[in-house]
C-alpha positions, -999 to +999 in steps of 0.1 A: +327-065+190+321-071+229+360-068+236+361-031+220+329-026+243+341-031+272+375-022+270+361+014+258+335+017+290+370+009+311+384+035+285+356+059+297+356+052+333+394+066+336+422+040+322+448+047+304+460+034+268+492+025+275+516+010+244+546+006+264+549-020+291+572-001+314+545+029+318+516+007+329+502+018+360+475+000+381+438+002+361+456+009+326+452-010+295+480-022+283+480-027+238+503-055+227+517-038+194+548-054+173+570-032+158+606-042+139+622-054+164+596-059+191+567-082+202+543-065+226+528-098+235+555-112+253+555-079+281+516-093+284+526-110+319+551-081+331+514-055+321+492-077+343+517-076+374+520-034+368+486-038+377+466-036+338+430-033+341+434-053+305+456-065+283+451-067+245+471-095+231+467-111+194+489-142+205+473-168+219+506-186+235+502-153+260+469-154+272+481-158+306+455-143+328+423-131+328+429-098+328+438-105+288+416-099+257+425-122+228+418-104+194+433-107+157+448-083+155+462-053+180+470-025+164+439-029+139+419-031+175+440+001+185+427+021+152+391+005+159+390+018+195+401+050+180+373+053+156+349+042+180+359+073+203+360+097+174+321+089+168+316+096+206+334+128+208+315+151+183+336+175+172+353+192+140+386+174+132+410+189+111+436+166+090+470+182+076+493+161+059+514+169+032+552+164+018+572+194+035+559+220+065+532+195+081+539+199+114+552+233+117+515+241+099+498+217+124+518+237+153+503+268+138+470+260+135+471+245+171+480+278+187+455+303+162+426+274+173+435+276+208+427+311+211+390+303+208+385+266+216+399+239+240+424+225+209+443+186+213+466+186+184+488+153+174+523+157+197+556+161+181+550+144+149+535+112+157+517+109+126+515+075+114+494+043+121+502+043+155+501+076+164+469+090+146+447+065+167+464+077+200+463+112+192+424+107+189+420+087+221+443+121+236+413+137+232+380+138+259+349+151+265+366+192+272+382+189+238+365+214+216+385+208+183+406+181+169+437+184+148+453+153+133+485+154+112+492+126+090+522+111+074+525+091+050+558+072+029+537+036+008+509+041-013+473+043+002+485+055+040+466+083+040+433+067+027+441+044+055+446+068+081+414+089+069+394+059+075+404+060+114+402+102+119+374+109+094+382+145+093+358+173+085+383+200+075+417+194+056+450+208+048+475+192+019+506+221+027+519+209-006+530+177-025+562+164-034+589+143-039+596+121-012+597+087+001+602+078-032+614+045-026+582+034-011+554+052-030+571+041-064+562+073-080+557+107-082+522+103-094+510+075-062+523+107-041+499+125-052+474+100-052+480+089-015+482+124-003+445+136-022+428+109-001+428+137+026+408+157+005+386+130-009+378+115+029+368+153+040+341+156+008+328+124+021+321+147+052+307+174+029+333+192+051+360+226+036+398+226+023+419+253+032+441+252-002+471+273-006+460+286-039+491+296-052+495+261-057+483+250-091+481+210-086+465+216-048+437+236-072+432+211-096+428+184-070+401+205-050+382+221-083+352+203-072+350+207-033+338+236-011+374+250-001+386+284+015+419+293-004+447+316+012+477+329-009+490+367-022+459+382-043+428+374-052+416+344-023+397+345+001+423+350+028+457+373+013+491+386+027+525+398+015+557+390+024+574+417+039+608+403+055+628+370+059+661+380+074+664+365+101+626+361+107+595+361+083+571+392+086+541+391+065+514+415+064+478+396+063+445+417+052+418+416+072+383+430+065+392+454+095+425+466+074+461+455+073+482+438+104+515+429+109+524+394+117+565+389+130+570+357+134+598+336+146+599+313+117+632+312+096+625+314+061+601+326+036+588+292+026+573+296+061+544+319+047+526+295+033+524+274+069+515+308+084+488+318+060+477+282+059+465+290+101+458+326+096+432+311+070+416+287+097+417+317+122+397+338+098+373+315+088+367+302+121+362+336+131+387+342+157+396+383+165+424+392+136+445+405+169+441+371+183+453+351+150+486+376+152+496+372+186+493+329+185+512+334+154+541+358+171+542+336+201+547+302+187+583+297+189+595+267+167+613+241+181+623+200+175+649+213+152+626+230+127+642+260+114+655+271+145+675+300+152+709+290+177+732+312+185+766+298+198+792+315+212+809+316+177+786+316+154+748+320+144+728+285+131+699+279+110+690+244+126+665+229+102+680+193+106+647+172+113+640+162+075+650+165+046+633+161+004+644+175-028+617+207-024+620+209+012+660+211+006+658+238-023+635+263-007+658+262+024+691+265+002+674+294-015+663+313+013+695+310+023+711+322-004+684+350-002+697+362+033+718+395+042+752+382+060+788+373+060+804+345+061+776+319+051+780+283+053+758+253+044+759+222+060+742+194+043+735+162+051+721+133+024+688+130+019+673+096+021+647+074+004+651+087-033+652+055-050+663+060-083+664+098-085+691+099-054+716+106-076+704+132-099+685+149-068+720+153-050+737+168-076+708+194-084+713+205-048+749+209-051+747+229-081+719+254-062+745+265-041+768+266-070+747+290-090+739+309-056+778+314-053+784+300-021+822+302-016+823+268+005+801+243+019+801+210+035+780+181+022+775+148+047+766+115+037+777+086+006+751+104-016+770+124-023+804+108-028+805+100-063+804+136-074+820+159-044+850+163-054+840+182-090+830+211-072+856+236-060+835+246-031+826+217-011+843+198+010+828+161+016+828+139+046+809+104+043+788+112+078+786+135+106+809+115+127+838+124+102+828+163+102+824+164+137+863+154+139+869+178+113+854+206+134+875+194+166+906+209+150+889+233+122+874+257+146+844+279+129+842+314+139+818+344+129+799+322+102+761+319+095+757+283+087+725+268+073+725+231+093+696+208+071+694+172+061+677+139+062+670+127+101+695+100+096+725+121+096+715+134+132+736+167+122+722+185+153+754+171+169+775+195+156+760+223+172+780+220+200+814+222+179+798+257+158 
């Protein structure tokens, strides 16, 4: 295609790929995407005054200059140019998707890789089929090693997204139930999310599999894979601590170390062994792997540690899906202190297991004898009030008025639930 041509030589030369009309500078080029509630064709004029070197439309009613490139369709041009860049970069590229701890792991594995080679890993969580093609075109000719998170809530996404990243090295963290609404079923989960694996033996390229985890096993049986867990793989460690932080020790062939991080939670090992695993096999010093593991400091609401002036908060608020939602309740439970409190929010796209999924976590805290907790959101209305413990309010709005005049003092409270209840805002009342 002569329009990908040329656009990528101006790609090469120094412009931009620019998505938004109100960042294009002079020499970018400007994509025309359509989201929801948005058509990027009709900014095409406002990108060509801001000075766009080009601007990719799919509309023909705004071809309006000849600075624009008419094509089908832009965001499949997007993921073309993408691909097209990923053949011209040659380097290793290492895809992690998977249902809960994705982008803590991909954080993780960013900062161990980092200690050996100039590392561009996908930003925040922009992990979907907009933001896997610019997360490759992030990368240039210094970048030394690629890693690409992908996310995934319909059937065949991943395949999709595999096709653009081709990855040679590939991490499921684990798979479970989420999105349920779109994918259907448990079983197209798992489908959708082994594409990763079956695009990286296409490379004839290695899984890092959590081998503690029977169906990750079965799915990679016939692949070359390096598997990390608590005995008997080829990368082991222990749990040593989880209150407040997780320490693990990790064997080395040079002996035991020590690795304190500042991740809440034990679920977090298997993020942290997941990177120590890539570190090792990628032969980066042991003393290296601890200190990018010590030094990451979690952050975008991820099982963060804030403490008020009142109180002490778990603030794991970013997502939220029946496994992710257990291990955090456990944990939890698991901790040494006072005056606990769990604050959770709904969690969203279940379909038809919404229901019974809401009412398994409620009774988790009940057989972990929390003496009171505060559930948020209509999921779980119908049921609330049968517990003696909990005390409902339809959405955060309504506990945040609560709080106003209910002040909470000395109290450990566990904040987690689905992005849509935005329950970070009550920080400031804790």
């Amino acid at each position: 295609m002569k329009e990908l041509e040329s656009i990528y030589k101006s790609f090469q030369a120094g412009s931009r790929i620019i998505t938004d009309s109100r960042e294009v500078k002079e020499g970018d080029i400007f994509i025309a995407l359509k989201g929801e509630n948005h058509n990027g064709n009709t900014f095409a004029e406002k990108a060509v005054a801001r000075g766009a070197k080009h601007v990719v439309i799919d509309e023909a009613a705004y071809n309006v200059a000849p600075q624009c490139v008419l094509v089908p369709d832009t965001l499949q041009f997007l993921q073309q140019l993408a691909n097209h860049h990923r053949h011209q970069l040659h380097i290793p590229i290492l895809g992690i998707t998977g249902t809960n701890g994705k982008t803590t792991t991909k954080e993780l594995c960013h900062a161990v890789l980092s200690r050996k080679y100039n590392t561009v890993a996908t930003k925040g969580n922009l992990n979907n089929h907009i933001g896997v093609p610019l997360t490759l075109l992030s990368m240039d000719k210094t970048t030394e090693f690629g890693i690409v998170e992908m996310g995934a809530n319909h059937p065949g996404e991943i395949k999709e997204l595999c096709k653009i990243v081709e990855p040679d090295y590939g991490i499921i963290t684990n798979i479970g139930y989420a999105h349920l609404e779109g994918f259907g079923s448990y079983e197209n989960i798992i489908k959708t999310k082994n594409a990763l694996y079956e695009a990286v033996k296409e490379k004839q390229g290695m899984l890092f599999v959590n081998g503690e985890d029977e169906l990750l096993c079965r799915l990679s049986a016939d692949q070359k894979r390096y598997t990390y867990g608590v005995e008997g793989h080829d990368v082991n460690g222990e749990i040593v601590q989880t209150t407040p932080y997780l320490v693990y020790t990790l064997k080395t062939r040079h002996g035991h170390l020590y690795v304190r991080t500042k991740l809440i939670g034990g679920y977090n090992f298997d993020n942290a062994m997941a990177a120590s695993a890539l570190g090792i096999y990628f032969d980066i010093d042991p003393l290296q792997i601890q200190s990018a593991l010590e030094t990451y400091m979690p952050s975008n609401m991820r099982s963060q540690l804030v403490k008020t002036e009142h109180n002490t908060i778990i603030l794991d608020a970013y997502n939220a899906n029946p496994s992710s939602m257990q291990v955090a309740i456990s944990n939890f439970a698991e901790m040494t202190a006072a005056n606990k409190l769990p604050v959770i929010g709904e969690m969203r796209e279940l379909g038809a297991i919404s229901e019974e999924a809401h009412r398994k976590i409620v009774d988790l805290m009940a057989q972990n004898h929390f003496t009171q907790a505060f559930l948020v959101g209509h999921n779980f209305e119908s049921f609330a009030n049968n517990y003696t413990f909990t005390t409902y309010f339809p959405d955060t709005e309504a506990l945040i008025e609560y709080l106003k005049t209910n002040k909470i003092t000395n109290a450990f409270i566990l904040v987690k639930g689905s992005r849509g209840n935005k329950l970070e805002r009550i920080t400031e009342y804790l």
